[in-house]
C-alpha positions as CSV (number, residue, x, y, z in Angstrom):
1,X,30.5,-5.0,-15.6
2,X,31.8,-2.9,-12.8
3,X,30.5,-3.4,-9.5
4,X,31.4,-2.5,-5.8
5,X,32.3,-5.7,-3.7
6,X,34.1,-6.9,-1.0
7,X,36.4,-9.7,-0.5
8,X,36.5,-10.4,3.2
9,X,34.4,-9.1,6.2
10,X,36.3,-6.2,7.9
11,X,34.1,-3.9,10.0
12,X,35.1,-0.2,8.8
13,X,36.3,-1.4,5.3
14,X,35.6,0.4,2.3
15,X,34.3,-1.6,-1.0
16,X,36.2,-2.1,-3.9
17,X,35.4,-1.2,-7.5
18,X,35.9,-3.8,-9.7
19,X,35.4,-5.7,-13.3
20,X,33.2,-8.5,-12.5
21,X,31.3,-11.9,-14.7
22,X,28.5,-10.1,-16.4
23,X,25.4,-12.0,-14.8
24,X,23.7,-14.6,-17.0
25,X,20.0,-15.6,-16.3
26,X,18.1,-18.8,-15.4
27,X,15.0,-19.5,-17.4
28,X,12.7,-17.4,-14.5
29,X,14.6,-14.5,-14.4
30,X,15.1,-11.1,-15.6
31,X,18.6,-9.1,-16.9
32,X,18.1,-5.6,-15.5
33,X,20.1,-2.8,-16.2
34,X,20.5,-0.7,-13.1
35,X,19.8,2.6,-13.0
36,X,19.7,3.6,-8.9
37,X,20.1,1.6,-6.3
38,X,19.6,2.6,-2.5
39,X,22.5,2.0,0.5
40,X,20.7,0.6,3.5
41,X,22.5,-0.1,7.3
42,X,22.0,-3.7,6.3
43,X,24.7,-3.3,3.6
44,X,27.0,-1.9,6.1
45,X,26.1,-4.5,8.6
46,X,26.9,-7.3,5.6
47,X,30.2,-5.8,5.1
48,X,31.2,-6.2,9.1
49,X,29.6,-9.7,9.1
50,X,27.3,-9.2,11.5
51,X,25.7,-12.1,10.0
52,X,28.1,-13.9,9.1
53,X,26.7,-16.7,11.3
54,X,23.8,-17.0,9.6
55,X,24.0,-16.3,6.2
56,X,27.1,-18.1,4.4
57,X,27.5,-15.4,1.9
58,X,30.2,-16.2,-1.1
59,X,33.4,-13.7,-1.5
60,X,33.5,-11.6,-3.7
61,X,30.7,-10.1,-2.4
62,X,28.3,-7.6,-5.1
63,X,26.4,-5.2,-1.9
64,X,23.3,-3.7,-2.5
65,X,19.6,-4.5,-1.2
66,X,17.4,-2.1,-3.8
67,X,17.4,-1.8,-7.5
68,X,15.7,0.3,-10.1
69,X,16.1,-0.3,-13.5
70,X,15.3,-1.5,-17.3
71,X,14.8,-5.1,-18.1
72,X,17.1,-5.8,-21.1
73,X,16.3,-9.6,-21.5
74,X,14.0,-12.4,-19.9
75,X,14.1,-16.2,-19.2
76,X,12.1,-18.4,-21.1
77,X,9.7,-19.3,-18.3
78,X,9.0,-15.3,-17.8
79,X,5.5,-14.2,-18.3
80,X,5.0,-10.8,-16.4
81,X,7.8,-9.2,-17.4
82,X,9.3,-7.9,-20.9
83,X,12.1,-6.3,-22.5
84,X,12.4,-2.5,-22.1
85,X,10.2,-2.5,-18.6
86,X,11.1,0.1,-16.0
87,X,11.4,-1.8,-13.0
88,X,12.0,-1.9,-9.3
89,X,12.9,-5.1,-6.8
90,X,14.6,-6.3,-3.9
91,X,16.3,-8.9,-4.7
92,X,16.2,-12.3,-3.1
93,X,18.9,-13.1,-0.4
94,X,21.9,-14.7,-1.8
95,X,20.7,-13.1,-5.2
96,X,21.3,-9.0,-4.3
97,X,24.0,-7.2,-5.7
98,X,22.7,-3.9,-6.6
99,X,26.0,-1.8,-6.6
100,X,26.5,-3.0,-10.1
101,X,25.7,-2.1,-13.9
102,X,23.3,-5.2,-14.1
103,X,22.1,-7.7,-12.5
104,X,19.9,-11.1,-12.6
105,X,16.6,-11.5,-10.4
106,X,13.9,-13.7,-10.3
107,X,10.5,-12.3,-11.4
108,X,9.0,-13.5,-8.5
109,X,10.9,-10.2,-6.8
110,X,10.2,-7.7,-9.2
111,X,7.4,-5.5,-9.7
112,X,6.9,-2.8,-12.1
113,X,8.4,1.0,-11.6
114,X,5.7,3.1,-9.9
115,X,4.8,5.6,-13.0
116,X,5.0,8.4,-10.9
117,X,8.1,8.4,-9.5
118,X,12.0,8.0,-10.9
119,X,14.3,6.1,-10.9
120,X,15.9,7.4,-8.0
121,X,13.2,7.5,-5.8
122,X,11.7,3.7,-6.9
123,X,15.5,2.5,-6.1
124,X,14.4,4.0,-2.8
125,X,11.8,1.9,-1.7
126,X,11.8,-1.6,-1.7
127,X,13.9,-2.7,1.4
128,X,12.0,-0.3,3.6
129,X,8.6,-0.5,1.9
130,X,9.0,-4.6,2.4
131,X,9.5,-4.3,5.9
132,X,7.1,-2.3,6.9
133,X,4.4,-4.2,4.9
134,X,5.5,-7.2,6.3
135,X,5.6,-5.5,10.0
136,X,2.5,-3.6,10.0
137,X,0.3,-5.9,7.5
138,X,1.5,-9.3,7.2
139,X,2.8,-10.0,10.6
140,X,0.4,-8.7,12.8
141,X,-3.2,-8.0,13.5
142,X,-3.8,-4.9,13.6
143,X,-7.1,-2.9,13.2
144,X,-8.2,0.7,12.9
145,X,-7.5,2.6,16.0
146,X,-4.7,0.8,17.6
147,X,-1.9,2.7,19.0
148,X,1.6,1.7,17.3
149,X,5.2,2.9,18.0
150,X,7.2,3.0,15.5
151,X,11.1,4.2,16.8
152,X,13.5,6.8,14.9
153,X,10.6,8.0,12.8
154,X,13.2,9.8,10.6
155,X,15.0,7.0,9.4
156,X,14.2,5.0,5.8
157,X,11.8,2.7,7.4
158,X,10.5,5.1,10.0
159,X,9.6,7.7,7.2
160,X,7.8,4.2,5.1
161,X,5.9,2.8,8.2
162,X,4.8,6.3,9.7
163,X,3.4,6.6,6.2
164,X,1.8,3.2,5.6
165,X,0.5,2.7,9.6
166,X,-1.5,5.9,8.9
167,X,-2.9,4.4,6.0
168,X,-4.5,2.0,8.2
169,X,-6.1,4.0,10.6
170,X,-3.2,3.8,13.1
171,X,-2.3,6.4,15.7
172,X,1.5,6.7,15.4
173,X,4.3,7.8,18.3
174,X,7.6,8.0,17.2
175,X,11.3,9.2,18.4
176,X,13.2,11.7,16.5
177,X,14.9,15.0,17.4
178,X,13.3,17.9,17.4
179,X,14.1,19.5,14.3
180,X,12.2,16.5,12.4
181,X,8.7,17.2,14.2
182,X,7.0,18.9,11.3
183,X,8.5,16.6,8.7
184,X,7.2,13.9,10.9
185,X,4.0,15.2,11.3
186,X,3.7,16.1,7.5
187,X,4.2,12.4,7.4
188,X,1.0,11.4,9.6
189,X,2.6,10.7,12.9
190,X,0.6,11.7,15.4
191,X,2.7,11.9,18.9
192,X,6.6,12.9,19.0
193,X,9.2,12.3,21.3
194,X,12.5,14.1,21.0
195,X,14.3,11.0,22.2
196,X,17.9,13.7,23.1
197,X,15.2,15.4,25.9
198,X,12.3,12.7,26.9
199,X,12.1,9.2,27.1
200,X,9.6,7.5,25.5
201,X,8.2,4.6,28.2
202,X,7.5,7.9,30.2
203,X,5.0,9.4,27.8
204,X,3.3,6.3,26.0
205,X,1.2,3.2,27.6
206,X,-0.6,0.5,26.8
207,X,0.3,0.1,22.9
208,X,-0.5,-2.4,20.9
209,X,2.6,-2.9,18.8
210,X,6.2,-1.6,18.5
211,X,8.6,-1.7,15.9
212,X,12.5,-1.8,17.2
213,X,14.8,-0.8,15.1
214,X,17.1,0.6,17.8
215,X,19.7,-1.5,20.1
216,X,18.9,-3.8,23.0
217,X,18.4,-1.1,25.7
218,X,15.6,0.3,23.4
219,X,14.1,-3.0,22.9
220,X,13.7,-4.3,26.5
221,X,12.0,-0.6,27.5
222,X,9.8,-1.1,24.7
223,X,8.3,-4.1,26.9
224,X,7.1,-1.4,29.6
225,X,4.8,0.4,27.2
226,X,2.9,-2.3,25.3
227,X,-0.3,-4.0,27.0
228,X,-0.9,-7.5,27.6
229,X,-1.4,-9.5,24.2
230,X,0.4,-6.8,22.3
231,X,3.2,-6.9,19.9
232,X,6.9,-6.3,19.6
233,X,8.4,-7.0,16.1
234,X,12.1,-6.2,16.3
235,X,14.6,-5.3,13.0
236,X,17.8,-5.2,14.7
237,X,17.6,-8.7,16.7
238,X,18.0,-10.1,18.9
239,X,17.0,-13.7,16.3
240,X,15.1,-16.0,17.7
241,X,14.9,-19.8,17.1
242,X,11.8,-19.3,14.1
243,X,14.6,-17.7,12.4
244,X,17.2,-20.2,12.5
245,X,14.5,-22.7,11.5
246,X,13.4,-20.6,8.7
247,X,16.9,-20.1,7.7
248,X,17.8,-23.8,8.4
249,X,20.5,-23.3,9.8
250,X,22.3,-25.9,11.7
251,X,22.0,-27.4,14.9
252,X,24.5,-25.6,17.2
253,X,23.6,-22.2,15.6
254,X,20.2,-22.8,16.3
255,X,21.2,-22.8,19.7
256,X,23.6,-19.9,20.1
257,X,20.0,-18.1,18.3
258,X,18.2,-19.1,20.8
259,X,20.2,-18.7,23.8
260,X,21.1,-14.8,22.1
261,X,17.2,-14.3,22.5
262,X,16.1,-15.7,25.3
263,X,15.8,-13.5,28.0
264,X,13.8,-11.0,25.2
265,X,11.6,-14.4,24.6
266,X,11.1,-15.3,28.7
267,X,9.6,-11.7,29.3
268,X,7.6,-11.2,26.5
269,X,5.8,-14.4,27.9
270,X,6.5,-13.0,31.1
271,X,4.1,-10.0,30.0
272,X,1.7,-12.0,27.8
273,X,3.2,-9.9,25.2
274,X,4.2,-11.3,21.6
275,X,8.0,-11.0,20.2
276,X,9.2,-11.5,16.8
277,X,12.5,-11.1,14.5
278,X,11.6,-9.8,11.2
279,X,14.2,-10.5,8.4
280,X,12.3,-9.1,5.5
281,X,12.1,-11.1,2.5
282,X,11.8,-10.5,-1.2
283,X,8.2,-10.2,-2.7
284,X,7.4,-8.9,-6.0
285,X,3.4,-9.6,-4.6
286,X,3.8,-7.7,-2.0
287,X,5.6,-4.4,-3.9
288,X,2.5,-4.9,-6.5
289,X,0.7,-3.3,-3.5
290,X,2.7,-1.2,-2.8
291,X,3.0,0.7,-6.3
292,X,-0.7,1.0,-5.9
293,X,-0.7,3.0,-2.5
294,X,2.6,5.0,-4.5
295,X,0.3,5.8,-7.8
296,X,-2.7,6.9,-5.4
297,X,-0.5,9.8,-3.8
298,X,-1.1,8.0,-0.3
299,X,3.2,6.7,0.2
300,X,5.7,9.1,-0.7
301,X,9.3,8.8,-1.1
302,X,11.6,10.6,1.6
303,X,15.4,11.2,-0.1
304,X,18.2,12.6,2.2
305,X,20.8,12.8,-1.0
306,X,21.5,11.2,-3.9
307,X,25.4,10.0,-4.8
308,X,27.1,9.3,-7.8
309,X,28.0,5.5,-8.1
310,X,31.6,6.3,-8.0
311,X,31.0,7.4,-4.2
312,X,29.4,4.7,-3.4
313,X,32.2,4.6,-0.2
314,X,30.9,8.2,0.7
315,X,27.0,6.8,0.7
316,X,27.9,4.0,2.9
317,X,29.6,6.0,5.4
318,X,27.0,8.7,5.5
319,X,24.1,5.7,6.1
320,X,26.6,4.8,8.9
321,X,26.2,8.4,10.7
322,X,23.1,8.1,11.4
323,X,22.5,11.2,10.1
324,X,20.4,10.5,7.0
325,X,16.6,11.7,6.7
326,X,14.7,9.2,4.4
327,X,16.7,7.3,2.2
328,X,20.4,7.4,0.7
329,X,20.1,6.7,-3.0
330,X,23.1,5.8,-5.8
331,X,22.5,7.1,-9.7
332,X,24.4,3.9,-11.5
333,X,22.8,4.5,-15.0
């Protein structure tokens, strides 16, 4: 099959199209054929090895977080899933590799296509809608009312959370510039900040949870605007040690992880505030749920563009800008 990969970490490299092994599957998994696939800052973050202290990935490397596609044959031990489903999944780490023509998943990570959307737009989803699930529902308590900020509102999780936190009764600020207020608000958020003119701990107080996505200068004045026993759930790090322990990784990285995050851990004690790393995980469960908010009109899919697989390059360097609205999405199939 041909696949983008790469071959060593090299921040700024391009990835190389190349014959690979077709994938064979274990007696729980599923042979999908992939149709779209989404390119997410974590795939660009991979390819620099940003992570490469935590996650011992394997070279030659298949990219790719999101997958949409047919299921052309199942395991043995399979029971929800057969051949000729339209599906959609985020793959398990050390199992992704959605810049490909196929590839191998457990079951456990898939979830049927929403019926109401394509290909394209189901490849769209999963990454983002998992972390915001897991941010706004799974992580943290939060009830009806409660004020949440979620930063860079126009980005692919911004666009999923500002969706899903008004769902729940939230009242949403979020950053963007000022061109993407009415799309924002179209969206449910409730207070913007045009983070190019105003700065946000000026203008919000006493939340009750903030989602950082943004660097550490963004994280540490998210501390100034959330009230005692509130909430800071970072994407972007820093990791703290319930990572590495998750991740088992060993002893001496456990404590670089913990020394990388410890001034972010002493004042959110400091402040009776809670802080968490949140690096989302695969859950075919939890994308059951959301398909149902997708088929009930209440989550839609925001696409910025849509690229042929053979500029798969192009997508990655566009995520990389900054400049995308939504999602970037490839057509594989």
């Amino acid at each position: 099959m041909k696949a983008f990969i790469i071959k060593n970490y090299k921040k700024g490299g391009e990835l190389q199209l190349s014959e690979m092994p077709d994938p064979v599957i274990k007696d729980n998994q599923v042979l999908v054929e992939i149709h779209a696939a989404s390119v997410n800052l974590l795939d660009s973050k991979i390819k620099d090895g940003e992570f490469k202290m935590f996650l011992k990935y394997k070279t030659p490397l298949i990219l790719g977080h999101d997958v949409a596609g047919i299921v052309t044959k199942v395991g043995s031990k399979v029971t929800k899933f057969k051949k000729g489903d339209a599906i959609y999944a985020r793959p398990a780490d050390y199992r992704f590799g959605t810049f490909a023509e196929q590839i191998a998943m457990n079951e456990e990570d898939v979830a049927l296509k929403p019926k109401n959307l394509t290909m394209e737009e189901a490849a769209s989803i999963p990454l983002v809608g998992l972390t915001a699930w897991q941010a706004l529902v799974e992580n943290v308590n939060l009830k009806k009312g409660d004020k949440v900020f979620i930063q860079a509102g126009s980005g692919g999780v911004g666009t999923f959370a500002i969706q899903l936190a008004k769902h729940l009764g939230l009242t949403v600020a979020t950053t963007a510039s000022e061109k993407s207020f009415d799309f924002l608000k179209s969206l449910g958020s409730d207070v913007l900040i045009d983070y190019k003119k105003q700065q946000f701990e000026d203008m919000l107080h006493d939340y009750d949870f903030v989602l950082n996505s943004q660097d550490a200068k963004t994280l540490n004045k998210s501390f100034e605007i959330v009230k005692s026993g509130g909430k800071i759930t970072s994407i972007s790090g820093p990791p703290t040690p319930e990572f590495a322990d998750e991740l088992q990784l060993p002893w001496f990285v456990k404590i670089i992880v913990g020394l990388l995050s410890s001034k972010v851990r002493k004042k959110a004690k400091a402040q009776n505030i809670s802080y968490d790393f949140l690096f989302m995980k695969a859950s075919g469960q939890q994308l059951w749920e959301i398909t149902k908010l997708i088929e009930a009109g209440i989550i839609k899919p925001v696409i910025d563009k849509v690229f042929p697989f053979s500029r798969t390059n192009d997508a990655m360097k566009y995520v990389e800008s900054g400049r995308a609205k939504g999602k970037v999405v490839l057509k594989i199939n």
